[in-house]
C-alpha positions, 0 to 999 in steps of 0.5 A, a space after each residue: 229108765 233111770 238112764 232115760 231119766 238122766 240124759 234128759 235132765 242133764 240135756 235140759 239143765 245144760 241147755 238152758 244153763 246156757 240159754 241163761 248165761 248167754 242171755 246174762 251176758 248179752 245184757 250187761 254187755 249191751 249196757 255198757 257195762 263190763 265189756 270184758 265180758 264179751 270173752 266168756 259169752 264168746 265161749 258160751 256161744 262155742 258150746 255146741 249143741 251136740 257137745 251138751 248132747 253127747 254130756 247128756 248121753 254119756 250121763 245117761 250111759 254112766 247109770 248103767 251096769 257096766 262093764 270093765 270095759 265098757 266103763 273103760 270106753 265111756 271114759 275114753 268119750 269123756 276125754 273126746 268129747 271133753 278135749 275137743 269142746 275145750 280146742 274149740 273154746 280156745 279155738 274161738 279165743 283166739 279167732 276172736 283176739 285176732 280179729 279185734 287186734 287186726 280192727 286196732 293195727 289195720 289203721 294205725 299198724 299195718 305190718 302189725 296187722 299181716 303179723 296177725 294173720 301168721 300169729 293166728 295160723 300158728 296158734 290154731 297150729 299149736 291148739 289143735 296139735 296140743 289138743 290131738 296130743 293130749 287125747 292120744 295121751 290119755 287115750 293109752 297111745 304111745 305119743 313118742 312112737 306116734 310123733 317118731 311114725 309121723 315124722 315118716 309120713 310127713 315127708 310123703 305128705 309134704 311131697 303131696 302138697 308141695 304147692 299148698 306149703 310153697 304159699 305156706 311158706 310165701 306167707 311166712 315170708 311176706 309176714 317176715 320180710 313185709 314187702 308189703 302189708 294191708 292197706 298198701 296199693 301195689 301194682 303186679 303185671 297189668 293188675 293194681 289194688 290196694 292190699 285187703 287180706 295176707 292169707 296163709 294160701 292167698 293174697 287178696 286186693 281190691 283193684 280201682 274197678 272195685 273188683 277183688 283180685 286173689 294171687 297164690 302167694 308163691 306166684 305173687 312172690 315171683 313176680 316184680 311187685 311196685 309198692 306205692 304206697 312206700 313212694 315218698 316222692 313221684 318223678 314226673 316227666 314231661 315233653 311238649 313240642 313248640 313250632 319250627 317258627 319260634 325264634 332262637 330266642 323264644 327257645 332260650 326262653 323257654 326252660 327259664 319260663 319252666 323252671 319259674 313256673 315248678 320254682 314258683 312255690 305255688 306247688 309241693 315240687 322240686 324243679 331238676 330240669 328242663 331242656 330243648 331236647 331234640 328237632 322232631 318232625 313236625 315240632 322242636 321237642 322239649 323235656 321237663 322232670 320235677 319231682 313231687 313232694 307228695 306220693 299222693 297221684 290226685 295231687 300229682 294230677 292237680 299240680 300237673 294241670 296248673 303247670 300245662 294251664 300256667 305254660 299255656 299262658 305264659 306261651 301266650 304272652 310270649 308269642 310262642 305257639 305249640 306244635 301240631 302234627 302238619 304235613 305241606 304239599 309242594 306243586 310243580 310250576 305251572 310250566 312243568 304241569 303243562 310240559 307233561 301233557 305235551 310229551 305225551 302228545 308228541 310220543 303218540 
């Protein structure tokens, strides 16, 4: 009865303990006051229901008639019990830390922000080992034998999962070497998007379609991947074809007329060349490179679109046409078209 008694006032008292400090917590957080206070109701609303469950029971228990040994196990689910709330509560610090510092560096530092995914894996790493280890410890296990018999079945276990710790590793790797960070649009194969996520198995874009894309790390890494986001100037070239009636000097004219337009100091350019490259089929084929001084590809596209309407005109002033696939048809004389037909007569 008196146990009975017990887990139940002790389940009460606790879960309203909670209800109250949570509720204390949210109000002076929602006005604006003390926003520090944020860390602790994050570790109010990591108490599980069944941690304060199990408190209540082993309260309940511990007025019992024990045993020696029974007395010794119900110590032994005190250190459980207590140890793993404990790892969660840390457990939910740093999930919550990570995540407000990744919000901060997303914008202003993004390698910072991949560092945090590693920093996150590690600390979990770390946590949960230290947590296992300090129950074992105080649970009567011998860690130095434990830790010597682990370090056996590690190598088996890593055997196993040989391909999960490759993308393990492939993190590490794009965390350390940064070819690239959250928030740079990167091209691999046929797929391009901006970089959303750098996970510790998964690389996650979001592709112009607007559709998430998701790489294994390790076989993302063993691809040619092109960073544009690290462009700080784009080479364009370009070629157009005049007719093969422009004159000699309409073509000398031209690459000046070219070099005056990307020159002009209208656009964020720098003019390298322009050419008459080659006799084409149906046209005489010129060539253009000029840099853009902006990485950014709409403004590329705008500048690309007032050289092509600029060149248009000045085409049009000059006289100078553009050229058109043509094909031209020859005809026999009329003496050879009638000769035909009469050979064939004489023949029969």
């Amino acid at each position: 009865m008196l146990a009975g008694m017990t887990f139940l006032l002790t389940l009460a008292i606790l879960l309203g303990l909670k209800a109250f400090v949570s509720g204390q917590l949210r109000r002076f957080i929602s006005q604006g006051r003390l926003r520090f206070l944020s860390y602790p109701e994050q570790i109010v609303d990591a108490t599980r229901v069944l941690f304060l469950l199990g408190a209540a029971m082993l309260a309940g228990v511990s007025q019992l008639d024990l045993s020696p040994r029974q007395e010794k196990w119900l110590h032994y689910a005190w250190i459980i019990i207590l140890v793993s709330q404990i790892a969660l509560w840390a457990n939910r610090m740093v999930t919550v830390a990570v995540a407000r510092a990744f919000e901060r560096h997303r914008q202003t530092d993004p390698s910072g922000a991949t560092h945090l995914m590693l920093a996150s894996l590690v600390a979990r790493v770390v946590l949960w080992s230290v947590a296992v280890l300090v129950a074992l410890d105080n649970l009567g296990f011998n860690i130095s034998t434990l830790m010597a018999s682990l370090g056996i079945g590690g190598i088996a276990v890593a055997l196993a999962v040989q391909n999960i710790l490759g993308d393990i590793f492939s993190s590490v790797s794009i965390a350390l070497d940064k070819p690239f960070v959250i928030g740079d649009f990167i091209v691999v194969d046929s797929y391009m998007g901006t970089v959303e996520y750098v996970g510790m198995k998964t690389t996650r874009i979001r592709s112009l379609g607007g559709e998430q894309i998701i790489f294994s790390n390790a076989e993302l890494l063993k691809n040619r991947i092109r960073n544009y986001k690290r462009m700080q100037e784009r080479r364009v070239l370009f070629e157009f074809g005049v007719a093969y009636e422009t004159t000699a000097e309409q073509l000398e004219r031209i690459p000046r007329m070219i070099k005056e337009i990307i020159s002009s100091g209208r656009f964020e350019t720098r003019f390298d060349r322009a050419h008459f490259k080659s006799y084409g089929e149906s046209a005489l084929q010129f060539e253009v490179v000029y840099y853009v001084l902006d990485p950014d590809y709409n403004k590329y596209m705008d500048i690309q679109q007032a050289i092509n309407l600029a060149l248009f005109r000045g085409f049009e002033e000059q006289g100078i046409a553009f050229a058109h696939p043509l094909r031209k048809l020859y005809m026999a004389p009329a003496a050879n078209q009638t000769a035909l037909p009469q050979a064939l007569h004489a023949s029969r």
